[in-house]
C-alpha positions as CSV (number, residue, x, y, z in Angstrom):
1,X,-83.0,115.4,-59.0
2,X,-84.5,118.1,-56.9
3,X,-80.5,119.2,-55.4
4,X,-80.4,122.9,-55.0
5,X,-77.4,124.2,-57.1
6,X,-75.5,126.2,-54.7
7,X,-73.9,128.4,-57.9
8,X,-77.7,129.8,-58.9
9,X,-78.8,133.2,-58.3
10,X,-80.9,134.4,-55.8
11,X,-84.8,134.0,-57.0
12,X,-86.2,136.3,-54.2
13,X,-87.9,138.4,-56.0
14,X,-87.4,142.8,-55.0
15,X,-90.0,145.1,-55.4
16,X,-88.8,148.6,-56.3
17,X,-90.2,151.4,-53.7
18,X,-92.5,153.5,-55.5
19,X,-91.3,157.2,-55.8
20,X,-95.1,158.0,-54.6
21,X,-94.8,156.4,-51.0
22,X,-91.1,157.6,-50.0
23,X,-90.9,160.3,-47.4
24,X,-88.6,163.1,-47.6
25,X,-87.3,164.4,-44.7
26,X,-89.6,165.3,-42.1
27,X,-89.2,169.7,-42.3
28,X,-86.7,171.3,-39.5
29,X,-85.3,174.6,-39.0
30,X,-82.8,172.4,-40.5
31,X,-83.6,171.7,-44.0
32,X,-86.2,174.6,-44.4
33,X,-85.2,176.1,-48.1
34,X,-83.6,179.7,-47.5
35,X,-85.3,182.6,-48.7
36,X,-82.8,183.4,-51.5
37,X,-83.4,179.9,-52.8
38,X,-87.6,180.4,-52.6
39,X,-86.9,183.8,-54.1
40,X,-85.1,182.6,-57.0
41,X,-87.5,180.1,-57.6
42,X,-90.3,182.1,-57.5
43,X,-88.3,184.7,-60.4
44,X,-87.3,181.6,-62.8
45,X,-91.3,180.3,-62.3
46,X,-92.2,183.7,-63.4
47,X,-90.1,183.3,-66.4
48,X,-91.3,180.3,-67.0
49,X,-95.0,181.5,-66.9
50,X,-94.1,184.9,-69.3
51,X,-92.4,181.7,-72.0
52,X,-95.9,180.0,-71.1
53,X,-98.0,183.0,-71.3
54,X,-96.6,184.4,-74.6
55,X,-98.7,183.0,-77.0
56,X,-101.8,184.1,-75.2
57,X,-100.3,187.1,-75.0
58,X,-99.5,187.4,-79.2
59,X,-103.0,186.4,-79.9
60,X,-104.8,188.4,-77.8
61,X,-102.8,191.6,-78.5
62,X,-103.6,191.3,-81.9
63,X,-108.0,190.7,-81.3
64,X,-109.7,193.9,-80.9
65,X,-106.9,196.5,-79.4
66,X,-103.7,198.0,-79.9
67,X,-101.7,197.0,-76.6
68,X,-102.4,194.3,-74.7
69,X,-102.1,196.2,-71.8
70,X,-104.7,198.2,-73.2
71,X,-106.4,194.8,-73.8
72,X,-106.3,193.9,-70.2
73,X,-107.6,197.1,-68.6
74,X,-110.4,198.4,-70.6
75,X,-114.1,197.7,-69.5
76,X,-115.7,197.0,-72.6
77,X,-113.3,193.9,-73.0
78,X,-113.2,192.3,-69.8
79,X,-114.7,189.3,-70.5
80,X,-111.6,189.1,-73.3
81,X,-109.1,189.8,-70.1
82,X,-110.5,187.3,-67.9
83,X,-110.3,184.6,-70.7
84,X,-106.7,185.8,-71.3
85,X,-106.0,185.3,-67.6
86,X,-107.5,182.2,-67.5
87,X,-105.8,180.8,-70.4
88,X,-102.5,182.3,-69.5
89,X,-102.7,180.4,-65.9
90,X,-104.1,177.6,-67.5
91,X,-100.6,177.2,-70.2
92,X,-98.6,177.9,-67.4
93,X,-100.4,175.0,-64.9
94,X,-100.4,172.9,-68.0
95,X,-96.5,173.5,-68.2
96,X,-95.9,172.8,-64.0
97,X,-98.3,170.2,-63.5
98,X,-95.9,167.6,-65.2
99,X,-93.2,168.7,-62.9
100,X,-95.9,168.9,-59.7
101,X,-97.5,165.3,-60.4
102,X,-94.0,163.8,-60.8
103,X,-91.5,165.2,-58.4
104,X,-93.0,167.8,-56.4
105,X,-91.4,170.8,-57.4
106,X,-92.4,173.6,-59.6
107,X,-89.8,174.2,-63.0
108,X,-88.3,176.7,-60.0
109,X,-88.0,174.5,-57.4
110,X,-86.1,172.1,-59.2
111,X,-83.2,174.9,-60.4
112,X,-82.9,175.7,-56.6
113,X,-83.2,172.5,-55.5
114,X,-85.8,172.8,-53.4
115,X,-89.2,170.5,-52.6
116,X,-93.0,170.9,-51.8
117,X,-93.6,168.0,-48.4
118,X,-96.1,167.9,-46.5
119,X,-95.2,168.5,-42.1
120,X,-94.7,165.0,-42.2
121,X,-93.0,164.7,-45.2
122,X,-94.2,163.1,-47.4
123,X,-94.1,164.6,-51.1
124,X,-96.8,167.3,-51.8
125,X,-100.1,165.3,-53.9
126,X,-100.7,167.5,-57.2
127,X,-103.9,168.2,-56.3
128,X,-102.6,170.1,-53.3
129,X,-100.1,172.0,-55.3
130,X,-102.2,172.8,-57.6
131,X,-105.4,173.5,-56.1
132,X,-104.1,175.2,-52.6
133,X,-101.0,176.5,-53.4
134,X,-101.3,177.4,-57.0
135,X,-105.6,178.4,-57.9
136,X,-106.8,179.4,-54.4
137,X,-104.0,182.4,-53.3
138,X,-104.1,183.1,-57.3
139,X,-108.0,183.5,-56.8
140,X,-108.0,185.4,-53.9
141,X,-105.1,187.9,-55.2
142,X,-107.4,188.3,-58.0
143,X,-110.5,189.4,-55.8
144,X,-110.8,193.5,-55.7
145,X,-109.3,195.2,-53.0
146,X,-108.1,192.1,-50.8
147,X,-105.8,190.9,-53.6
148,X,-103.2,193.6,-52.9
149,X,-103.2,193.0,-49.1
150,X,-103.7,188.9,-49.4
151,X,-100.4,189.2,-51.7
152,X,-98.6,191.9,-49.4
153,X,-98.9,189.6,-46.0
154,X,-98.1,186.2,-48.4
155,X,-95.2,187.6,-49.2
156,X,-93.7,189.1,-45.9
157,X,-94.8,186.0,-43.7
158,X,-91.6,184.6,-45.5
159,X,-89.7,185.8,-42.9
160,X,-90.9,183.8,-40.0
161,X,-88.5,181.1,-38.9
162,X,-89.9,178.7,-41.0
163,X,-89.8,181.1,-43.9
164,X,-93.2,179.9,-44.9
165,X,-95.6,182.1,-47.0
166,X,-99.5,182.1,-46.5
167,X,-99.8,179.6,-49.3
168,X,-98.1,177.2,-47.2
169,X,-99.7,177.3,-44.3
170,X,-102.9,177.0,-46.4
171,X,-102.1,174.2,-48.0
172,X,-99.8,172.9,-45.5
173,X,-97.2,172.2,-47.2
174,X,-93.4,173.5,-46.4
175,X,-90.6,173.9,-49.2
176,X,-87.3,172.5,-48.1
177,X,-83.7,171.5,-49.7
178,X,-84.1,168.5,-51.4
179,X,-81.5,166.1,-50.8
180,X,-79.7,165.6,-53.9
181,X,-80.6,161.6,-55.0
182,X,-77.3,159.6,-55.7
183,X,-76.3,158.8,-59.5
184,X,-77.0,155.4,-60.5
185,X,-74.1,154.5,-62.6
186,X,-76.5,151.8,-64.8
187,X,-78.0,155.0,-66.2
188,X,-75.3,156.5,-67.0
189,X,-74.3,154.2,-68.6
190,X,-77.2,153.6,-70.8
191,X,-76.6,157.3,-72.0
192,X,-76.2,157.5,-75.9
């Protein structure tokens, strides 16, 4: 009795691609994000880092001084400000790095519907995100007199063609439009 019965299913067995080794599409003066959408992305991650900072911000306002901008700027408590700062960034990367591990957009980028690749690419590694686009321009716009300047010629290299800013081409990464994944009507489905 070893007949094949020609009414079974299919056994082969299909591997799902993982989201990790998919490639986005490769950046072109095609799908490069617009400024407006990088712009407005930027402003809601701001947001998103004032909601992530507040606490820091209620707690230390209350330690040793009236304001927290008071807090912030006076000598005799800048050890205070630099643990605020780092504990502000540090509940806001906390907040993004979710986001960054497993899609590769910032809270921002996924409002405007944009994505962090790589130039050939593939999606942007959380380590990159977070170590060259996120710590080192936040460390060197933190540095006396170059920050100003590092954040002025960030900022205004955005209108190049490729409307990258320095961060990018440091970490080499591009942000593009992300092409909008189709709905898989199984999960909708399983929706309560």
């Amino acid at each position: 009795m070893t007949e094949e019965n020609p009414y079974a299913p299919p056994t082969s067995e299909v591997v799902a691609e993982s989201s990790d080794s998919r490639n986005f599409e490769i950046p072109s003066a095609s799908n490069y994000a617009s400024r407006w959408a990088r712009l407005g992305g930027a402003i809601i991650d701001a947001i998103v880092l004032l909601v992530a900072a507040l606490p820091v911000i209620i707690i230390g306002d209350g330690l040793t001084v009236d304001s927290y901008d008071e807090w912030l700027e006076s000598e005799s408590d800048w050890s205070d400000s630099i643990l605020a700062t780092v504990a502000m960034m540090g509940a806001y990367f906390g907040v993004q790095s979710y986001f960054w591990h497993t899609r590769g957009q910032s809270i921002g980028k996924i409002a405007t519907r944009t994505r962090i690749v790589m130039l050939d690419g593939s999606r942007a590694t959380w380590s990159t995100i977070f170590w060259k686009r996120s710590v080192l321009p936040t460390v060197i716009s933190n540095i006396p007199k170059l920050g100003n300047l590092f954040d002025l010629i960030n900022v205004l290299m955005i209108f190049r063609s490729e409307h990258n800013c320095l961060h990018d081409d440091m970490a080499g990464t591009r942000v593009i439009r992300a092409r909008v994944e189709p709905v898989n009507p199984r999960r909708l489905s399983a929706l309560p």
